[in-house]
DSSP file (Angstrom, degrees, kcal/mol; ACC not computed):
  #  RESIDUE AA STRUCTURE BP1 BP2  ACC     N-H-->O    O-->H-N    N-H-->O    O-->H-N    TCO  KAPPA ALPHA  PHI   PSI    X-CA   Y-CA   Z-CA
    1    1 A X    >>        0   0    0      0, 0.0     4,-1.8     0, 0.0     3,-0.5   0.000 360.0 360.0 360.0 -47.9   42.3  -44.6  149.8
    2    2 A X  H 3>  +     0   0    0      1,-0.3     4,-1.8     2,-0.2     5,-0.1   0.910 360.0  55.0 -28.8 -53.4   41.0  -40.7  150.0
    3    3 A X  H 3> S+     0   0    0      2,-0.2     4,-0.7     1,-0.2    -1,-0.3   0.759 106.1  46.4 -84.2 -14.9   43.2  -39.6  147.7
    4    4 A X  H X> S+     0   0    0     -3,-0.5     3,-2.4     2,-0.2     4,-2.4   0.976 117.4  50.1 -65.3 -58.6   42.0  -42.3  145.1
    5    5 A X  H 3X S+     0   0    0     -4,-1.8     4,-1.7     1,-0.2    -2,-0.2   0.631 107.9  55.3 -15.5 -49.8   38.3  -41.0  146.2
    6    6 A X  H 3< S+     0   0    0     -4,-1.8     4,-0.4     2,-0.2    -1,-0.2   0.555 110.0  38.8 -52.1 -42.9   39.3  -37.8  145.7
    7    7 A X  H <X S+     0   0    0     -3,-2.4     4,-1.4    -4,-0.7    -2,-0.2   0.648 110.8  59.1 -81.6 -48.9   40.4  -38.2  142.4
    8    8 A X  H  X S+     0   0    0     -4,-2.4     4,-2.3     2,-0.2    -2,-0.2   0.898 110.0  45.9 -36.5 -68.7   37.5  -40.5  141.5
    9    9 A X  H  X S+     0   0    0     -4,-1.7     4,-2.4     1,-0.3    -2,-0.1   0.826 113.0  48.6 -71.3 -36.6   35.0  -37.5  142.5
   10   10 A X  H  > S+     0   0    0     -4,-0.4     4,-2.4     2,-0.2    -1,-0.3   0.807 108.4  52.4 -91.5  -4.8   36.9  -34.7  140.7
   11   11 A X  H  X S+     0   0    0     -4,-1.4     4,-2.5     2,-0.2    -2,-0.2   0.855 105.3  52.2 -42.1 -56.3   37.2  -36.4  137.7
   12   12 A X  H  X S+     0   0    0     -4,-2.3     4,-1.0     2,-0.2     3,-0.3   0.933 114.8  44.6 -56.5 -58.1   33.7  -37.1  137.6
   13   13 A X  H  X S+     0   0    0     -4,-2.4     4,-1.1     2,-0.2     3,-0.2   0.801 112.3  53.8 -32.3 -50.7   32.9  -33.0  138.2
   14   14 A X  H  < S+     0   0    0     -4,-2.4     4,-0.5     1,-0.2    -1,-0.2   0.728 104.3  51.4 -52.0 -24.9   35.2  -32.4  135.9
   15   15 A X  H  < S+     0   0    0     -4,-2.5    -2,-0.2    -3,-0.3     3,-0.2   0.795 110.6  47.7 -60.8 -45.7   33.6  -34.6  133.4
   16   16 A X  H >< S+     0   0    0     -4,-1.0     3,-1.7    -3,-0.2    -2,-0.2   0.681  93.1  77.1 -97.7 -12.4   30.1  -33.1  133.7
   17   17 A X  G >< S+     0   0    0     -4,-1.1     3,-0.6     1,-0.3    -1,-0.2   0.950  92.3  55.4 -39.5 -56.8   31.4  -29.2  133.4
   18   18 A X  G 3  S+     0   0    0     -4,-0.5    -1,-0.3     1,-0.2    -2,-0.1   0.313 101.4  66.5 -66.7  -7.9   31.8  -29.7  129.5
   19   19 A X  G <   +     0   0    0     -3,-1.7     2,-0.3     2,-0.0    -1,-0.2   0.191  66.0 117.3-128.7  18.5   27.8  -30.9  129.2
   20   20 A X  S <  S-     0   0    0     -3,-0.6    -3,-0.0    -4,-0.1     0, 0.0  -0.559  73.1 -77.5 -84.9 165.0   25.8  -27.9  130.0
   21   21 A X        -     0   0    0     -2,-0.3    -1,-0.1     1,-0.1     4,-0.1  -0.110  23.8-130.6 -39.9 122.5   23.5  -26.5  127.6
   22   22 A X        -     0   0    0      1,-0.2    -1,-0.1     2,-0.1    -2,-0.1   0.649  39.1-123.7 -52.9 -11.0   24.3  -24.0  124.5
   23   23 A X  S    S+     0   0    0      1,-0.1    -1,-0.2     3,-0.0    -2,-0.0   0.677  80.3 119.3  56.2  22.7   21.6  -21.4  125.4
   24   24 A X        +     0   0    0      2,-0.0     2,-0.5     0, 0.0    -2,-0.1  -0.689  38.9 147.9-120.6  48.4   20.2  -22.1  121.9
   25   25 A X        -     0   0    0     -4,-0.1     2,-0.2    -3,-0.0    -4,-0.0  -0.966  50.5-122.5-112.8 158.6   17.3  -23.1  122.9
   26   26 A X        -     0   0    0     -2,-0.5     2,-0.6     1,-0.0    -2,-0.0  -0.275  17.4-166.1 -79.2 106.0   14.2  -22.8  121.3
   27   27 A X        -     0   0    0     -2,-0.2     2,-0.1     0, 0.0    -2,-0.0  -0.939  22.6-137.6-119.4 119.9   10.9  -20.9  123.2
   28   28 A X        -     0   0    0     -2,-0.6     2,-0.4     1,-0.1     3,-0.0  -0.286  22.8-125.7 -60.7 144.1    7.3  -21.6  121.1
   29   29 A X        -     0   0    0     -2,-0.1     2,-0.2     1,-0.0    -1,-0.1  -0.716  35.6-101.5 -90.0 153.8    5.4  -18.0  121.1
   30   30 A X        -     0   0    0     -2,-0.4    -1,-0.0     1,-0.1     0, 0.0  -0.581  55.5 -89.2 -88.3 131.5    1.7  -18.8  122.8
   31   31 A X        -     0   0    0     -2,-0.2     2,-0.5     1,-0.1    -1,-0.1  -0.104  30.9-118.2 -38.5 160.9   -1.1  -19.0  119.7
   32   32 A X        -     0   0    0     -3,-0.1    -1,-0.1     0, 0.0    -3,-0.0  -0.975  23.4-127.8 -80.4  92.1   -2.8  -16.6  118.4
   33   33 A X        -     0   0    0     -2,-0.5     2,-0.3     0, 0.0     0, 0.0  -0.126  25.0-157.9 -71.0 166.9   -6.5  -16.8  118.7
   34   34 A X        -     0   0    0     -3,-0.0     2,-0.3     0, 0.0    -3,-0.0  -0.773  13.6-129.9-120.0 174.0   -8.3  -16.3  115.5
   35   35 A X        -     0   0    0     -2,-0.3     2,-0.4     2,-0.0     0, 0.0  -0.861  18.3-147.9-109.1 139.7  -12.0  -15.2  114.9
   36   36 A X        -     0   0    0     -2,-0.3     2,-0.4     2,-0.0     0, 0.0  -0.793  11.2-142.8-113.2 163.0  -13.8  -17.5  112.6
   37   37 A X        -     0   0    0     -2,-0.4     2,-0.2     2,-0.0    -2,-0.0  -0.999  22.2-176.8-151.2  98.0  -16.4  -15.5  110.6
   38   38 A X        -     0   0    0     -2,-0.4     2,-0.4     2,-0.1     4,-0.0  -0.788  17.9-133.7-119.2 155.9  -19.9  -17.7  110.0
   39   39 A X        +     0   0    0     -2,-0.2     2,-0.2     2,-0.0    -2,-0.0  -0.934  67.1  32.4-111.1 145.8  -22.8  -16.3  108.0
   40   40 A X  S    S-     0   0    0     -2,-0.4    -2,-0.1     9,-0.0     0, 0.0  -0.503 106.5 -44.6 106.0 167.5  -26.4  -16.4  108.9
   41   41 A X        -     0   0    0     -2,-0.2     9,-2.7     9,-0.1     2,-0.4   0.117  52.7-160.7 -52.6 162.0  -27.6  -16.2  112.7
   42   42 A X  E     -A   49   0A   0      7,-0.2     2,-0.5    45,-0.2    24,-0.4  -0.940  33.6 -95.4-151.2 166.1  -25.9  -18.2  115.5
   43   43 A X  E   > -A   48   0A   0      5,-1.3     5,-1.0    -2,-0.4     4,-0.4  -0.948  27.6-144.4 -89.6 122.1  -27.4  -19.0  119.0
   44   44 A X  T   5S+     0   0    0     -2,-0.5    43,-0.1     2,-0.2    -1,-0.1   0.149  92.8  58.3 -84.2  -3.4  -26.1  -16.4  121.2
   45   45 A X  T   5S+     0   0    0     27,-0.1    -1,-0.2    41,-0.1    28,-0.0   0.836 130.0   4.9 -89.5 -66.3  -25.9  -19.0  124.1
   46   46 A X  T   5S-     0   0    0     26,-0.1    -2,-0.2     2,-0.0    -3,-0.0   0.018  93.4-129.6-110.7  24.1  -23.7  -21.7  122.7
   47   47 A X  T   5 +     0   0    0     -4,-0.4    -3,-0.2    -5,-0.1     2,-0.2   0.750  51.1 155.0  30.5  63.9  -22.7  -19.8  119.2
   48   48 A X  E   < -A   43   0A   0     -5,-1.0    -5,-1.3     0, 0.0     2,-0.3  -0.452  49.4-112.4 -94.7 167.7  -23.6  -22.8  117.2
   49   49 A X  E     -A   42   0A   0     -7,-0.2     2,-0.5    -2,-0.2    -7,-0.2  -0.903  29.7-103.8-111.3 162.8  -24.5  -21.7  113.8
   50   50 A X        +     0   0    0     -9,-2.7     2,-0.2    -2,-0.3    -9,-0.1  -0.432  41.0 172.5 -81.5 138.0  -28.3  -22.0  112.6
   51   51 A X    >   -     0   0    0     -2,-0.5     3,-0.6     1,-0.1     0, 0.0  -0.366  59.2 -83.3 -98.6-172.3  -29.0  -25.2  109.8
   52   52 A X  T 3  S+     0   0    0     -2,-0.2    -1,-0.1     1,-0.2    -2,-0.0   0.808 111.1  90.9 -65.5 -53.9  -32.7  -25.7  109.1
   53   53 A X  T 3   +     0   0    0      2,-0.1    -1,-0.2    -3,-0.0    -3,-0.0   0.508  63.9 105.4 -58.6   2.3  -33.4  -27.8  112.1
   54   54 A X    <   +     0   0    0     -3,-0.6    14,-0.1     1,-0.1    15,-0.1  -0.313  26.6 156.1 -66.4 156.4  -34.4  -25.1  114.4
   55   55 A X        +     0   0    0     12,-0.4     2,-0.5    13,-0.1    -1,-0.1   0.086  45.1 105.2-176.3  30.0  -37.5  -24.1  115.6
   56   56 A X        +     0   0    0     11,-0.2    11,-4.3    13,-0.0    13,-0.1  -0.892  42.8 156.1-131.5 139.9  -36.9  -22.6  118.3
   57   57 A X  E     -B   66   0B   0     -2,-0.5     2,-0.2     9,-0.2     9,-0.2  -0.242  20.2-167.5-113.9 171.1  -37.1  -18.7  118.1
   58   58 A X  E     -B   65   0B   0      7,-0.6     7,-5.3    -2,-0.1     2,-0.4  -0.797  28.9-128.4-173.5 156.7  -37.8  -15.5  120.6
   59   59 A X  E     -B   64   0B   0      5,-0.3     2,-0.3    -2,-0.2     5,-0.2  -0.975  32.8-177.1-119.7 103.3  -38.5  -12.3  119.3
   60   60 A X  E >  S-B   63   0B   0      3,-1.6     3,-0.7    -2,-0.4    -2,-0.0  -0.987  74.4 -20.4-112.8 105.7  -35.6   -9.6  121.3
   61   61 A X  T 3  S-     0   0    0     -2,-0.3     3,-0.1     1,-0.2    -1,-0.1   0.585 129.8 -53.5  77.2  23.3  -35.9   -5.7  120.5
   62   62 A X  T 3  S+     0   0    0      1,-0.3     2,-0.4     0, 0.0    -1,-0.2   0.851 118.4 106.5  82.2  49.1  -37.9   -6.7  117.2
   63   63 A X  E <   -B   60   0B   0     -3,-0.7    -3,-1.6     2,-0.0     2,-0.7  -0.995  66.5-126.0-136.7 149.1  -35.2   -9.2  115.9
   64   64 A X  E     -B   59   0B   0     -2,-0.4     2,-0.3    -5,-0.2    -5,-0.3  -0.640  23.8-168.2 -99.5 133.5  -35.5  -12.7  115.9
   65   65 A X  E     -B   58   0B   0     -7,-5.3    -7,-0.6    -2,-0.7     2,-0.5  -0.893  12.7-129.3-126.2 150.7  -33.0  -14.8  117.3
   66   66 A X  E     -B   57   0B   0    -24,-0.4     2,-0.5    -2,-0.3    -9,-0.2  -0.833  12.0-151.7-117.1 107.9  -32.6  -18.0  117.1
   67   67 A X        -     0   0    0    -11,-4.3   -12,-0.4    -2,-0.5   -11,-0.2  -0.845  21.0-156.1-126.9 114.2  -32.0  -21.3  119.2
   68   68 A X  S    S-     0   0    0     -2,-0.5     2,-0.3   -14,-0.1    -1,-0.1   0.638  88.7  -9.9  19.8 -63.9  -30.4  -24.9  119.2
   69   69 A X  S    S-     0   0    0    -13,-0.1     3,-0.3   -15,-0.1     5,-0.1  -0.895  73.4 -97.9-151.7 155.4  -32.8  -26.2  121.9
   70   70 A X  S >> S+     0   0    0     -2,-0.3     4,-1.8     1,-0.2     3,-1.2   0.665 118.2  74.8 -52.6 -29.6  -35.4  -25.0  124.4
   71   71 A X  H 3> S+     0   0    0      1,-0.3     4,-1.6     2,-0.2    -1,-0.2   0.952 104.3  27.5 -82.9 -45.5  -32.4  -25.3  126.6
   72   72 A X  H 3> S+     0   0    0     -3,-0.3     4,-0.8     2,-0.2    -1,-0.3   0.218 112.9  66.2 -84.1  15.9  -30.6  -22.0  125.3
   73   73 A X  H <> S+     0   0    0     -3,-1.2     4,-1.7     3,-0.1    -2,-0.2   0.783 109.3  36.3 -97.5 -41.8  -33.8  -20.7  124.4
   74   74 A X  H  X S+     0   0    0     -4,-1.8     4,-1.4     2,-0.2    -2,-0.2   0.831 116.3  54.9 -58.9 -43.9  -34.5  -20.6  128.5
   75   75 A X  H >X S+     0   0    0     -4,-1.6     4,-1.9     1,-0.2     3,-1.6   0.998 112.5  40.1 -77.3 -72.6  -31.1  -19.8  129.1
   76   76 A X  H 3X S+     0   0    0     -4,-0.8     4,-1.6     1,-0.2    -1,-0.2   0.883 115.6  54.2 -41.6 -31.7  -31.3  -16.6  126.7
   77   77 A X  H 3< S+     0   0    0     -4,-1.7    -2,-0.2     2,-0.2    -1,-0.2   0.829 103.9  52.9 -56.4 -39.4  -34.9  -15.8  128.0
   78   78 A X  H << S+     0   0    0     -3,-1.6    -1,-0.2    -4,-1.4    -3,-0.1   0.814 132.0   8.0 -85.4 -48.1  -33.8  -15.7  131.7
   79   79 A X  H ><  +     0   0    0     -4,-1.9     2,-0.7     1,-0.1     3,-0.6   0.020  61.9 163.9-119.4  29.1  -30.7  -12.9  131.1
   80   80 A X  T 3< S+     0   0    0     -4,-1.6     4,-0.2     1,-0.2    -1,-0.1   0.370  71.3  70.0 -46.2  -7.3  -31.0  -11.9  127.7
   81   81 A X  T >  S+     0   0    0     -2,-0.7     3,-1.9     2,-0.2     4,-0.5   0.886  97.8  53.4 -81.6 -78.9  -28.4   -8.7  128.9
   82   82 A X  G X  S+     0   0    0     -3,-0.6     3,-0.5     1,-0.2    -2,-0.2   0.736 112.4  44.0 -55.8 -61.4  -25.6  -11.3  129.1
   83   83 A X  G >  S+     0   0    0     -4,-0.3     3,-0.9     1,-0.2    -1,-0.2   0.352  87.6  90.1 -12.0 -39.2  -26.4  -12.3  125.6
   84   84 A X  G X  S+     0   0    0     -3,-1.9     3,-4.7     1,-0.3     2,-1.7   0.897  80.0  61.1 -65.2 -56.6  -26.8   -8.9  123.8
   85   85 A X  G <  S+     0   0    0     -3,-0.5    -1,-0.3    -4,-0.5    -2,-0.1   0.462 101.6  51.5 -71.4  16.8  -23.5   -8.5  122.8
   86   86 A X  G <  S+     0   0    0     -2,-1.7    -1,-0.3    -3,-0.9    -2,-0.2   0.263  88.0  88.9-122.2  -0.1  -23.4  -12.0  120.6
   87   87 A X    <         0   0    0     -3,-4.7   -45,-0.2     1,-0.2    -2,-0.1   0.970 360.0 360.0 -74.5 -35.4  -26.8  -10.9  118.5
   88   88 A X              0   0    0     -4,-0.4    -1,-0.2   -47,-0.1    -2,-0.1   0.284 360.0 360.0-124.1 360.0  -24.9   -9.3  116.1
């Protein structure tokens, strides 16, 4: 009875040797981010670009910038330093 067992078990090991992998597989390279390039003014909070329907402004180092909502208008108002580097 072992020795059938026995037989049983290395058969079965021997069976699954033959099924490992080729080492041909296939590894995605991670995206690339891209820069998209809008024209006109953007809100420097949430980089929306501006349509017509603003109207709401602030006047920063004697340019005028341009906001979405009162909500990023506050936001810019409050740190305009974290912002700067998005006016342009």
């Amino acid at each position: 009875m072992k020795r059938i067992v026995f037989i049983c078990l290395a058969s079965v090991v021997m069976a699954s040797c033959g099924n490992a992998p080729d080492g041909n597989t296939t590894i995605e390279a991670p995206k690339e981010e891209t820069t998209t390039i809008t024209e006109g003014p953007i809100d420097p909070v949430c980089e929306m670009v501006k349509d017509s329907t603003w109207t709401e402004y602030t006047v920063h180092n004697n340019d005028t910038v341009w906001f979405c909502s009162e909500t990023c208008k506050t936001a810019f108002n409050g740190n305009p330093e974290k912002y700067a580097d998005k006016l342009h």
